[in-house]
N, C-alpha and C positions, 0 to 999 in steps of 0.2 A: 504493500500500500504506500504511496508516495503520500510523504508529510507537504502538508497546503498552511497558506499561510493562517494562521489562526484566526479566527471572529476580533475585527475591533483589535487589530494589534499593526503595527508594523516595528520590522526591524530598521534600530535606528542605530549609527554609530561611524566610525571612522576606523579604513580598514578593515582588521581582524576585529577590533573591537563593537559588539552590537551589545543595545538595552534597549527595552520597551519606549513606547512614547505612544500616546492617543490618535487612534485612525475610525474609520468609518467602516463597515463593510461593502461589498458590492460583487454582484456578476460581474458586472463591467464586462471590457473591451480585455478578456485576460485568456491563458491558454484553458484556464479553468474557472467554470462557473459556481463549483463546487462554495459554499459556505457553512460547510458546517465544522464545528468546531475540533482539533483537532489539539495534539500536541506541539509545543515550538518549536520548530527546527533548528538545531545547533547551526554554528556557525560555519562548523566544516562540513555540516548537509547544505549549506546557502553555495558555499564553492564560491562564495567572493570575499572581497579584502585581501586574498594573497599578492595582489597588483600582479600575475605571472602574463605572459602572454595567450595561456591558454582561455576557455572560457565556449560559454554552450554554444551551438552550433543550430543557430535557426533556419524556419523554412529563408529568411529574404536572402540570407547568402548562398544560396542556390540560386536567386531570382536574377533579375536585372535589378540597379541601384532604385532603393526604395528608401527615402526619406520620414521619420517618424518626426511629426513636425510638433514643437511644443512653443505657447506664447509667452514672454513673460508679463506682469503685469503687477502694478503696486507705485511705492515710491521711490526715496533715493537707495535707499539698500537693495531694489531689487535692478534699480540702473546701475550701482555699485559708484562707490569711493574711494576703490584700491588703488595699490598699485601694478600695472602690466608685468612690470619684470619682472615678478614674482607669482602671474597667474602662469599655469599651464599651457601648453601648446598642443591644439590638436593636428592631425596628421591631415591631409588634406582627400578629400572625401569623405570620412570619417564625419567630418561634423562642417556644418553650412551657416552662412546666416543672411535672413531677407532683409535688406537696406531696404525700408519703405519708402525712406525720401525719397532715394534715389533710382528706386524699383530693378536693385541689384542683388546679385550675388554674393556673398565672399566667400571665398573656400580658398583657404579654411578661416573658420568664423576664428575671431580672436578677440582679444582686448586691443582697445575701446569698444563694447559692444553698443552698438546705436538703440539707441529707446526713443519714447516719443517726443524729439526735440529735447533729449537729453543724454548723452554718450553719456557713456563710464569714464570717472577723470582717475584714476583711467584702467582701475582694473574692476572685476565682478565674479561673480560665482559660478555666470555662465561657461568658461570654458571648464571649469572642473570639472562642473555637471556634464558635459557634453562627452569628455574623456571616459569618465564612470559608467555612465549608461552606457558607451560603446565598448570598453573591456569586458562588460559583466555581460551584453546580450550578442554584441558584434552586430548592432543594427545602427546605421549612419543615422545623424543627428539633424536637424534643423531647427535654427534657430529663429524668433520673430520678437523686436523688441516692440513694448509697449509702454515701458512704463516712463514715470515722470516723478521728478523728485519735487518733496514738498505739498504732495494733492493729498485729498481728505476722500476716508468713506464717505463719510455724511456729508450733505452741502454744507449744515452749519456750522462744520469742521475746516471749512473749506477758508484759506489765506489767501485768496484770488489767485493762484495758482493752475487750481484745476478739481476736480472730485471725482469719486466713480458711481455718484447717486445718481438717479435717474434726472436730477435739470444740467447735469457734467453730459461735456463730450468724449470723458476718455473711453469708457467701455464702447461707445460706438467707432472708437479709434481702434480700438481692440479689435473689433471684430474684421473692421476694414483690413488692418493690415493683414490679419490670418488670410481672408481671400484673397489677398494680392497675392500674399507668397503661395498658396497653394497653384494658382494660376501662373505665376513665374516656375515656379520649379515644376511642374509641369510641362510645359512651355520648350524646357531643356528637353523632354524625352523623358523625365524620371517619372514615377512613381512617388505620392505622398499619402501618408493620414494621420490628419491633425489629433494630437495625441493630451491635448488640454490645455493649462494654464497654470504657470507657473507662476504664483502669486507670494509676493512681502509687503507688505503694508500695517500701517496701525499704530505708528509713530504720532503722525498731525493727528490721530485721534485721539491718542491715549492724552498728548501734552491738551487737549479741547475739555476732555472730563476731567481736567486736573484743575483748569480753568473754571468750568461747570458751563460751557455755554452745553456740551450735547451732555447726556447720559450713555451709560453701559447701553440699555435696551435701543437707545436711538441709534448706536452703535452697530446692534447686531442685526437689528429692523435693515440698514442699508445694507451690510454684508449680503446676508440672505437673501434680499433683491436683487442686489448685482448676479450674484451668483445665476437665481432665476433668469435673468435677463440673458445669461451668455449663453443658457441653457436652452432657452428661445430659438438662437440663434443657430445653434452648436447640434442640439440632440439632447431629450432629457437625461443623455449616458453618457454627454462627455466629463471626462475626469477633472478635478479644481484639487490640485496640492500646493496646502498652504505652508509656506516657511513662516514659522511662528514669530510673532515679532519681540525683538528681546527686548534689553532697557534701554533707557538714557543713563550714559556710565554716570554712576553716584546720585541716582535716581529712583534704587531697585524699590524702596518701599512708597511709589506712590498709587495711587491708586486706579490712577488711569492706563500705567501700562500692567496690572495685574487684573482691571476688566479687561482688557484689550486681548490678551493672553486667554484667558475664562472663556471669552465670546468664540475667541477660534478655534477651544479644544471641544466649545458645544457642539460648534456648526459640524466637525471636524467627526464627530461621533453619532451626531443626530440625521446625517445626511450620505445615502445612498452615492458614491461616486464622488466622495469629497472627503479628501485623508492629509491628516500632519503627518508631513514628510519629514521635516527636521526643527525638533526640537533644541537645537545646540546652542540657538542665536543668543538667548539667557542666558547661559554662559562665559558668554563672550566679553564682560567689564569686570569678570573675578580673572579670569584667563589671561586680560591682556590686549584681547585682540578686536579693541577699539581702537578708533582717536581722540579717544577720550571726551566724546559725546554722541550723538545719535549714529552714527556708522562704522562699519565694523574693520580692519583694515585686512591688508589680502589674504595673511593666515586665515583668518574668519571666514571671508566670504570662497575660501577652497573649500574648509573644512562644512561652510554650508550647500556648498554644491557638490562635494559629492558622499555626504550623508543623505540630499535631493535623488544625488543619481543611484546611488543604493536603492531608496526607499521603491524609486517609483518603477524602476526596473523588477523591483520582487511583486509590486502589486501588478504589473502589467504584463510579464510575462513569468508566474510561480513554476510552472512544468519545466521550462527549457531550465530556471536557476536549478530548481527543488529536482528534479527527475531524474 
């Protein structure tokens, strides 16, 4: 009997090392639909974290080049505030990324990753994540930025910047660019399918209930809607993995960002097709690996992308890891 990933669990950790963290269950888009509850699979049953070259052997590499294309979307931590010389490099094919502006390719995607009208200055989590996901399934990557630093769930969270509640235009920016890239890469002769949303946000909200202009529930009220709304767009099965949002270094006991944290481990549990990928962002102002205020510096944002490309590669494809 092959061990499946448990009910309401994912493996979360860096490398060899995995622990628990709050996920959702779902059929989903996975090689198993199976949910029923099972035992946890060791670490040396998952067959990742060794970084070796070897790794499971899917149907697309048999195929012609087939792109799994994932969005990102949030604030400045998900456009990232590292630095490049210290992100990762991926290999070229391996991993892609759609320039909206520019309605371009890059291969291979790298740091600065473009978000919406706001690069990475200048490194981000995405290229880890991109590396991760393609060592542990061997399926090429594609990237699509969305997001923007500084914007609010809730409008009334919102610094004139931008929000992702339904009077914002950035979810509909979201959604634009996924069609673009699908239709570009395409376009090439490949093969695509969009594989969800890769989402950090909760900063400009958590500092708004610290304020008191929104509440927790006003909070979760806009999440959930956003969510609905891509789901609209998307398929009520496409996937939303949320990178949890950590502190403000020397901030851990306020209150806004321990609602902020509460509302995404509800959503995250309460909601079919919506799972915490990485919990590690919270630890990130005891560890170090801030600049010593809202953003995390590039140790951080590797060790958050490919705790991301762990998490979402065991939920997406458990047979080819687990089998």
């Amino acid at each position: 009997m092959t061990n499946r990933l448990p009910r309401r669990t994912i493996i979360s950790g860096i490398a060899s090392s995995f622990a628990g963290c709050l996920g959702s269950s779902s059929s989903g888009d996975t090689a198993s639909s199976n949910d029923t509850k099972t035992q946890r699979p060791t670490a040396a049953q998952i067959r990742i974290g060794t970084r070796t070259n070897s790794k499971p052997t899917t149907k697309r590499e048999t195929e012609a080049k087939h792109y799994d294309l994932f969005a990102v979307g949030g604030q400045s931590n998900a456009s990232g505030r590292g630095d490049s010389s210290n992100s990762p490099n991926p290999t070229a094919g391996n991993a892609i990324e759609y320039v909206n502006e520019s309605n371009e390719i890059k291969d291979p995607l790298d740091d600065p990753v473009q978000q919406n009208n706001d690069e990475s200055d200048t490194g981000s989590a995405w290229p880890s994540f991109c590396v991760t996901y393609y060592e542990i399934t061997g399926r090429p990557v594609a990237i699509v930025g969305a997001a923007k630093g500084a914007t609010s769930q809730h409008s009334d969270a919102d610094a004139g910047v931008g929000n992702w509640d339904s009077s914002g235009e950035l979810t509909h920016d979201l959604i634009t660019s996924v069609n673009n890239a699908i239709s570009e890469i395409e376009s090439r002769g490949y093969s695509v399918t969009f594989r969800g949303i890769l989402w950090s946000q909760g900063e400009r909200d958590a500092q708004q209930i610290n304020e008191g202009e929104i509440t927790k529930s006003n909070y979760k009220t806009a999440l959930e809607n956003m969510i609905a709304r891509f789901r609209t767009a998307f398929g009520s099965d496409m996937p939303f993995w949320i990178f949890e949002t950590g502190y403000w270094d020397g901030h851990r006991e306020t209150q806004g960002f321990q609602d902020v944290q509460t509302v995404q481990q509800e959503v995250a549990l309460s909601q079919n097709h919506t799972w915490m990928v990485s919990d590690k962002q919270k630890t990130f102002p005891s560890l170090g690996y801030t600049d010593g205020g809202l953003h995390y510096d590039q140790k951080g944002y590797n060790i958050m992308g490919e705790t991301g490309g762990i998490n979402v590669a065991a939920r997406l494809w458990p047979i080819e890891i687990f089998g």
